[in-house]
C-alpha positions as CSV (number, residue, x, y, z in Angstrom):
1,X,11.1,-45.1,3.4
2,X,11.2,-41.5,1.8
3,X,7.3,-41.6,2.0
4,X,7.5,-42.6,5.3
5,X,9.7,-40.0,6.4
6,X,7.7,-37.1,4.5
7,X,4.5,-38.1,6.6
8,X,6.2,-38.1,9.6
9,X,7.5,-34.7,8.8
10,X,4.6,-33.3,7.1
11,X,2.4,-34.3,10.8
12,X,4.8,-32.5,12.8
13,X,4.6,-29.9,10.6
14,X,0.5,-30.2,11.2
15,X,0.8,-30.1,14.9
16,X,3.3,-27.3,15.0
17,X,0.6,-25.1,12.9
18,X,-2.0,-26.1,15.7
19,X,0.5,-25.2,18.3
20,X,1.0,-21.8,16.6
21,X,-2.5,-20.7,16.6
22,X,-3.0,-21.4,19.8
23,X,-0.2,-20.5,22.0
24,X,1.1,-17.6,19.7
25,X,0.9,-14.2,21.0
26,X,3.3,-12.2,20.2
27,X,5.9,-12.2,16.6
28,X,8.8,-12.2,19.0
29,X,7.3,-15.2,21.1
30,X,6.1,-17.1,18.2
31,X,9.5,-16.5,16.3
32,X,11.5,-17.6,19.1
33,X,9.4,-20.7,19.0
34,X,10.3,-21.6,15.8
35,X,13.7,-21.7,16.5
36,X,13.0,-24.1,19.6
37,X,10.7,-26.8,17.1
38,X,13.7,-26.4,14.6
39,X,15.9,-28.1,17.5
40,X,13.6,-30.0,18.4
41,X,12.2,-31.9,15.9
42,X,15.1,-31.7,13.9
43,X,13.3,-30.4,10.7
44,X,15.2,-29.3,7.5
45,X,13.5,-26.7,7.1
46,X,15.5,-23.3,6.7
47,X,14.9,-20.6,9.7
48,X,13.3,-18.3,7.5
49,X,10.6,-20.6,5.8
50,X,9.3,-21.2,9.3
51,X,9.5,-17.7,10.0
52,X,7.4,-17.1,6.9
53,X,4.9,-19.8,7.6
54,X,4.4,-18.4,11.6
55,X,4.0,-15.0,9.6
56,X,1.5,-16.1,7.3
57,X,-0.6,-18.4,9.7
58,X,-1.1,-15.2,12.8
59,X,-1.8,-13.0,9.4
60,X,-4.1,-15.2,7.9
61,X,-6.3,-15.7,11.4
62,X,-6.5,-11.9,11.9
63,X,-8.0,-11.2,8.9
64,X,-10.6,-11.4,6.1
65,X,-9.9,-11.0,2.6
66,X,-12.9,-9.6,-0.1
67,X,-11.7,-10.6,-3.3
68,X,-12.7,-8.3,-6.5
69,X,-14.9,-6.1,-5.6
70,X,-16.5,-3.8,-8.5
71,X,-15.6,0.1,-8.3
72,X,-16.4,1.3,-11.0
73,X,-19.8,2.9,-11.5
74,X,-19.4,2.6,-15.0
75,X,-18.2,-0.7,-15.8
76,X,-20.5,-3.2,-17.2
77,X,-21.3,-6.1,-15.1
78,X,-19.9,-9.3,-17.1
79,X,-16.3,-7.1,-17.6
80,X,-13.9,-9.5,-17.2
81,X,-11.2,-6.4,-18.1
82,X,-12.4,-4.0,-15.3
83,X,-9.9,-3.2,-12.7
84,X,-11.5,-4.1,-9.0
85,X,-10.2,-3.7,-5.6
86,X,-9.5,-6.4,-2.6
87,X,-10.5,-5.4,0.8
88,X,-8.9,-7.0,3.7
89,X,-10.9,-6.3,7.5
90,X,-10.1,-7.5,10.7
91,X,-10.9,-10.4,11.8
92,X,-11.8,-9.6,15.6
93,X,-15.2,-7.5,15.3
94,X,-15.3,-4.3,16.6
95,X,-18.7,-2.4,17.9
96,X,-17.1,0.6,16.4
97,X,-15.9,1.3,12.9
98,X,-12.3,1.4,12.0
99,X,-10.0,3.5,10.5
100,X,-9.5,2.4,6.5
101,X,-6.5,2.6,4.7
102,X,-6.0,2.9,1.1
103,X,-2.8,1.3,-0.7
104,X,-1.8,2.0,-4.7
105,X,0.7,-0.8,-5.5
106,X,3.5,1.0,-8.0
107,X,5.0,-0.2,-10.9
108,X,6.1,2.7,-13.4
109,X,2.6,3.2,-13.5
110,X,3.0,0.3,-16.6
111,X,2.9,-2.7,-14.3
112,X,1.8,-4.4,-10.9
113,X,-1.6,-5.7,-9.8
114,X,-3.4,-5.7,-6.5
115,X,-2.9,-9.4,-5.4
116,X,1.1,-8.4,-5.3
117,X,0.3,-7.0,-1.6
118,X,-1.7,-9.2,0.0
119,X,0.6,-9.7,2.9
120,X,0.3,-5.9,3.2
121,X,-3.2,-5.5,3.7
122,X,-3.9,-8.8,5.8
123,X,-0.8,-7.2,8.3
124,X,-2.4,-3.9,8.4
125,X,-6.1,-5.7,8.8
126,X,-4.8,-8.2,11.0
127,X,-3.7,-4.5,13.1
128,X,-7.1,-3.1,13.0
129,X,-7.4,-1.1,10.3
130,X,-9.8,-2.1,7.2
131,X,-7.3,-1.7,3.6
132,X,-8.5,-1.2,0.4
133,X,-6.3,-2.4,-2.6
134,X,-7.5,-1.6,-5.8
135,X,-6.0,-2.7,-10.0
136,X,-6.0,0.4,-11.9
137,X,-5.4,0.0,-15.6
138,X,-1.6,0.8,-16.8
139,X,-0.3,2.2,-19.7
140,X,0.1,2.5,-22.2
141,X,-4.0,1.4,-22.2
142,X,-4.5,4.1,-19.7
143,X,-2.4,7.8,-19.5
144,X,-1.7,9.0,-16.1
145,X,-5.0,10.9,-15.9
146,X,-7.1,7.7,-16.4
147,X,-5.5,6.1,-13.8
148,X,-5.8,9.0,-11.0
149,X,-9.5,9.2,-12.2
150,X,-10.0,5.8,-11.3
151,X,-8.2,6.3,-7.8
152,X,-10.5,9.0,-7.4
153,X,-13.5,6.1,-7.9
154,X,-12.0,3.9,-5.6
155,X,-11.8,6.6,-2.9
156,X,-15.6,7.3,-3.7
157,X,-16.7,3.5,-4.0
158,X,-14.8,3.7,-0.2
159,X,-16.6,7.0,1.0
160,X,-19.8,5.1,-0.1
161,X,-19.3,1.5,0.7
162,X,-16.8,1.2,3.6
163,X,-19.5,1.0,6.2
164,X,-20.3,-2.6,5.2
165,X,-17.1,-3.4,6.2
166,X,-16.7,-1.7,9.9
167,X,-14.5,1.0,8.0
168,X,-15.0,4.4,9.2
169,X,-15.9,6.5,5.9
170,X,-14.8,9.8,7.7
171,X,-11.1,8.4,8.6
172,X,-9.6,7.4,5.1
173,X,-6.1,7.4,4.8
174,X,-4.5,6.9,1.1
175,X,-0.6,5.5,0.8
176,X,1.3,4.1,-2.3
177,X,4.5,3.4,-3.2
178,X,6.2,4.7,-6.4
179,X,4.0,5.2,-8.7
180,X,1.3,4.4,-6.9
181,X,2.4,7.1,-4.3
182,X,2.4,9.3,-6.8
183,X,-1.4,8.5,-8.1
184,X,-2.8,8.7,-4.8
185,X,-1.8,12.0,-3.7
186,X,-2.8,13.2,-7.1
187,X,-6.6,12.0,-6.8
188,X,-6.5,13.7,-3.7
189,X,-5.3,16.9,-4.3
190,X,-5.6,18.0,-8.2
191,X,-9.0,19.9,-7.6
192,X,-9.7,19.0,-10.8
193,X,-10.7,15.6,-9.6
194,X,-13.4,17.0,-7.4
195,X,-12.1,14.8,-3.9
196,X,-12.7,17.3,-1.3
197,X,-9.3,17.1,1.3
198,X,-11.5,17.1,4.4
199,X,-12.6,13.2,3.4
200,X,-9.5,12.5,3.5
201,X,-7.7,12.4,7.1
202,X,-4.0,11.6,5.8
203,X,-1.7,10.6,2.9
204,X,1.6,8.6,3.3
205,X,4.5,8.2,0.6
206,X,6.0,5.3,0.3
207,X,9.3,6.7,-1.7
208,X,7.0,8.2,-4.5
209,X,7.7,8.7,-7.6
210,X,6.4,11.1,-10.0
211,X,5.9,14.2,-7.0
212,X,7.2,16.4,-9.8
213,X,7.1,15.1,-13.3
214,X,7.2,18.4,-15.2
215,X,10.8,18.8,-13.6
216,X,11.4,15.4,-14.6
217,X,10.5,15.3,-17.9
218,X,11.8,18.7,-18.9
219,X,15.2,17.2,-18.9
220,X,13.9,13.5,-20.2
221,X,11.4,14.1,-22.7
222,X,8.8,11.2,-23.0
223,X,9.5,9.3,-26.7
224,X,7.6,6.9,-28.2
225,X,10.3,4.4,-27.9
226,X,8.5,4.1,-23.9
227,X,5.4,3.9,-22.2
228,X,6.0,7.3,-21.1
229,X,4.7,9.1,-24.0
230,X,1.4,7.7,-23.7
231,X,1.3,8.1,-19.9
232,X,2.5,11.8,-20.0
233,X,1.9,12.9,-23.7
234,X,4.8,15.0,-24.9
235,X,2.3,18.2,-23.6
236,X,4.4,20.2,-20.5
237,X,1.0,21.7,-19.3
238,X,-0.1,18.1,-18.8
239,X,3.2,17.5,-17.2
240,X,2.5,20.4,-14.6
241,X,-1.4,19.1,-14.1
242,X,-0.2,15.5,-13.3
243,X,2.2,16.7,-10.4
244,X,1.2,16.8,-7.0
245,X,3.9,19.5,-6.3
246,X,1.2,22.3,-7.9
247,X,-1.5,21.3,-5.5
248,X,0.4,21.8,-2.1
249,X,-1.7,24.5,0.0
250,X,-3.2,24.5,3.5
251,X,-6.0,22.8,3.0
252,X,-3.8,19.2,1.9
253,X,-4.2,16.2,4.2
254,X,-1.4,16.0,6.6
255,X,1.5,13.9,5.1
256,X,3.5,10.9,6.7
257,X,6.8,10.5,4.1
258,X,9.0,7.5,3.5
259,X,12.2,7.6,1.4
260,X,14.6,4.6,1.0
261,X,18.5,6.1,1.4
262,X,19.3,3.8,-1.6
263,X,16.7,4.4,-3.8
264,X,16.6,5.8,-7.4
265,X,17.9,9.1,-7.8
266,X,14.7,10.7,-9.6
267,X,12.5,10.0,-6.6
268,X,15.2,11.7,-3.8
269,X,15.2,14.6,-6.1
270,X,11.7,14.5,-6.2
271,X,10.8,14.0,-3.3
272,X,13.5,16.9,-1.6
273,X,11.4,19.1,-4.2
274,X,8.1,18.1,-2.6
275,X,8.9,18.6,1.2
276,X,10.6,22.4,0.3
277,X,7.0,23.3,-1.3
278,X,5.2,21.6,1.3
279,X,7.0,23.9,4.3
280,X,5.0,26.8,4.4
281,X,2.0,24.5,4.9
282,X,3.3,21.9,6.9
283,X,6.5,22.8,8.0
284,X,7.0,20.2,10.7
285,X,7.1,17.4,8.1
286,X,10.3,15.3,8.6
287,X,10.7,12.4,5.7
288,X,11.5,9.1,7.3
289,X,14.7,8.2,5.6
290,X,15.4,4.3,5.5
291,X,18.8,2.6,4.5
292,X,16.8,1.0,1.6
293,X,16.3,0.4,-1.9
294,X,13.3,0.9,-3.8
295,X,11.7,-2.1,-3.7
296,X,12.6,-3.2,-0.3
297,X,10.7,0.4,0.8
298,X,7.6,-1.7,0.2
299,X,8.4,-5.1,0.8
300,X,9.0,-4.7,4.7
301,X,5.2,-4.4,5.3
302,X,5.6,-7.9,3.7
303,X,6.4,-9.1,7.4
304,X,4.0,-8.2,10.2
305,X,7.0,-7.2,12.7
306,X,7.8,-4.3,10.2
307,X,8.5,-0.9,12.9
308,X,6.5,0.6,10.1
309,X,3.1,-0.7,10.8
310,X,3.8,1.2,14.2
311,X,4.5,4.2,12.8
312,X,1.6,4.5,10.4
313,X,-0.8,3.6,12.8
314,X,0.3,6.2,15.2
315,X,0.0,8.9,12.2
316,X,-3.5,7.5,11.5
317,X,-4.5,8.2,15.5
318,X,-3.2,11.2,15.3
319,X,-4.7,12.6,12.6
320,X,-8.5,10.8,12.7
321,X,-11.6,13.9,12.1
C-alpha cells in the first residue's frame, strides 16, 4: 500500500515538473501555481520545498553549467589540488556577447568552495549574464596575497577566454561577499597586481569584509593561535598593502555596495571607513543597507526572485564600456 501510494505521488510529482516547464513564465505565476497543485492534489509536501523545486527546475532550463575549468597558467595538468573555476552561461543564445560577472564566495578567507553558489550563478546566467566562480586556495596554505594573485588569474583567464562562452571580455564585473568581497576589489585595485581598472567595468560588495584590515588588526593583532597570522603575517605594512581602502582614486571601477543592518560589527565599521575615502572620487555612492545578517546578505541570490538580481543588473547597464 505505502509503495503504491509513493508511485502515485512520485507521478504527480512527474507531471507537475512537465507542467512547470512548460507553462511557467513568470516566479510569481509559477509560485502561485504551486500553491494551487498543493490543493489540488493534496500532496504533503511543505509550501516551501515546492517553491524550491519550481526555483530549481526555471534555473536549471535557463542555464548551462562548465564544471572546473583550469585557470591557472601555471598549474600542472594532472593537479588534482589546483583551484578551478565553474562558469555558468545562459541558456538562450544570444548573437551578441554578454556581460560576465565574476563572484568570490567568502569564508574568512579560511573556508568555502565554489560549488557553495551554484544557485547564484545559474540565477544570474539564467538572467543573461555569463558568471564566473572560481576556488581560490585558503589559509592557512595560502596568505591573503596568494589568494588576490590568483583572483587576479582568474580575471585574466576571463579577459582571455570569455569569448568562448558569449561573455563580453570588455564588460567584466567582479562581486564577493565577505571575504571574497574583500579579495576582489583587491586584485582589482592594488596596482601591484598589474589589473588595469579600465578592464574592469564595475565591482559590487556584498557586505565585505576586510576593506580595511590595517585598522582592524591594529587593535586585534593576528596570533598564532588563528589562521590570521598566516593570512596577514604580524607585518602592519602588509596589513596597509592588503586593504583596498589605500587604493581608492579616480581611476577605480564604479562601485555598487551591499551591507546587511545586522551584520558583524567589523564589516559596518569597515565598510563606513571605505565609503568616506571613496567620496572624493565617487561621491554619489549610497550603500544599500538590508535588514540582514551576514550570511543571509548572500543567501538571497539563492532564490531567483531576489530584488537584488534587479538591481545588479541595472548597475551592470549602466556602467558597460
Amino acid at each position: 500500500m505505502g509503495s503504491l501510494v509513493f508511485n502515485e505521488k512520485a507521478n504527480k510529482m512527474n507531471s507537475y515538473c512537465a507542467i512547470l516547464v512548460f507553462i511557467g513564465t513568470t516566479n510569481t505565476a509559477s509560485i502561485f501555481f504551486n500553491l494551487i497543485l498543493v490543493k489540488k492534489l493534496n500532496m504533503r509536501f511543505p509550501v516551501v520545498i515546492l517553491v524550491v523545486l519550481n526555483a530549481i527546475l526555471f534555473v536549471n532550463c535557463g542555464a548551462k553549467k562548465n564544471t572546473d575549468v583550469s585557470f591557472l597558467e601555471s598549474q600542472k595538468e594532472n593537479s588534482l589540488k589546483a583551484p578551478k573555476l565553474n562558469v555558468f552561461v545562459p541558456r538562450k543564445s544570444s548573437a551578441e556577447q554578454v556581460p560576465v560577472l565574476i563572484f568570490v564566495h567568502g569564508g574568512n578567507w579560511n573556508s568555502g568552495r565554489k560549488g557553495t553558489y551554484d544557485l547564484l550563478g545559474r540565477n544570474f546566467a539564467s538572467k543573461g549574464v555569463v558568471t564566473v566562480i572560481p576556488d581560490y586556495t585558503l589559509s592557512p596554505n595560502a596568505t591573503y596575497d596568494d589568494m588576490a594573485k590568483q583572483i587576479v588569474s582568474v580575471i585574466q583567464w576571463t579577459k582571455n577566454n570569455i569569448s568562448q562562452y558569449n561573455g563580453n571580455p570588455n564588460q567584466i564585473f567582479i562581486t564577493g561577499h565577505s571575504a571574497g568581497g574583500h579579495l576582489g576589489a583587491l586584485a582589482v585595485m592594488n596596482p601591484k597586481y598589474g589589473i588595469d581598472s579600465n578592464s574592469i567595468s564595475g565591482i559590487i560588495l556584498n557586505d565585505a569584509a576586510g576593506l580595511d584590515m590595517k585598522n582592524y588588526l591594529e587593535g586585534n593583532p593576528p596570533t598564532s593561535k588563528d589562521d590570521y597570522l598566516t593570512t596577514w603575517t604580524s607585518n602592519p605594512e602588509q596589513w596597509k598593502a592588503a586593504s583596498p581602502i589605500y587604493f581608492l582614486n579616480k581611476n577605480t571601477p564604479p562601485f555598487l555596495i551591499y551591507v546587511g543592518d545586522k551584520t558583524y560589527n567589523s564589516i559596518k565599521v569597515a565598510n563606513s571607513r571605505f565609503l568616506s575615502a571613496m567620496k572624493p572620487f565617487q561621491p554619489d555612492v549610497t550603500p544599500i543597507r538590508l535588514n540582514k545578517k551576514h550570511v543571509p546578505m548572500v543567501v538571497q541570490y539563492f532564490y531567483p526572485w531576489s530584488d537584488r538580481f534587479d538591481e545588479v543588473i541595472d548597475f551592470m547597464k549602466s556602467n558597460i564600456k
